[in-house]
N, C-alpha and C positions, 0 to 999 in steps of 0.2 A: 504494500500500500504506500502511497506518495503522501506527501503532503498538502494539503489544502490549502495553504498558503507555502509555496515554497521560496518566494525569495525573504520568509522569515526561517531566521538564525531557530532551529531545534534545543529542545532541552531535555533533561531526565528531571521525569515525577515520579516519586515515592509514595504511594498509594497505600497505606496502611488501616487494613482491613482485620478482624479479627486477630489481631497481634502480627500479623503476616504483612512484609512488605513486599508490593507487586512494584517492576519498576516498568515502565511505561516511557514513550517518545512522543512527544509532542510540537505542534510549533508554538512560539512563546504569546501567541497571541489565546490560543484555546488551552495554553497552559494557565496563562491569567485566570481566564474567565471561570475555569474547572476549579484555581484553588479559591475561589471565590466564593465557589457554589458549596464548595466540600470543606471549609475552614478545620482544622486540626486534625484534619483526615490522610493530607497529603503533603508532601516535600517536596520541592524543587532543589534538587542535589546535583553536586556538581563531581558528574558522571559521563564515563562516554554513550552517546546516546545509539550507535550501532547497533551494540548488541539485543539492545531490546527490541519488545515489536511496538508499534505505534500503539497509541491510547484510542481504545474503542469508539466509536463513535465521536471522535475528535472532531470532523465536519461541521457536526452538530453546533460545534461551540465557535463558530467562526460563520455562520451563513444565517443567514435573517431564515 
């Protein structure tokens, strides 16, 4: 999967769920919006973001 916005800079989210941290790739624009929605839920850590898979439904948080 690509990005929804790809001339923005990616980052690594920390998703912590039931004690468990999912890490996730995002662009920084639907990274905003998502820790916004999910306050002390999630981390924006500084990680290579390669390895992971993109954050679900990422679209979502970038498209009217």
């Amino acid at each position: 999967m690509t990005s929804p916005l790809p001339y923005e800079r990616d980052v690594c989210l920390a998703v912590i769920l039931a004690g468990m941290s999912l890490r996730y790739v995002a662009c920084l624009t639907a990274a905003l919006i998502f820790v916004q929605i999910w306050p002390g839920r999630v981390l924006v850590v500084d990680d290579p973001a390669a390895a992971y898979p993109r954050l679900p439904t990422e679209r979502l948080y970038v498209e009217p």
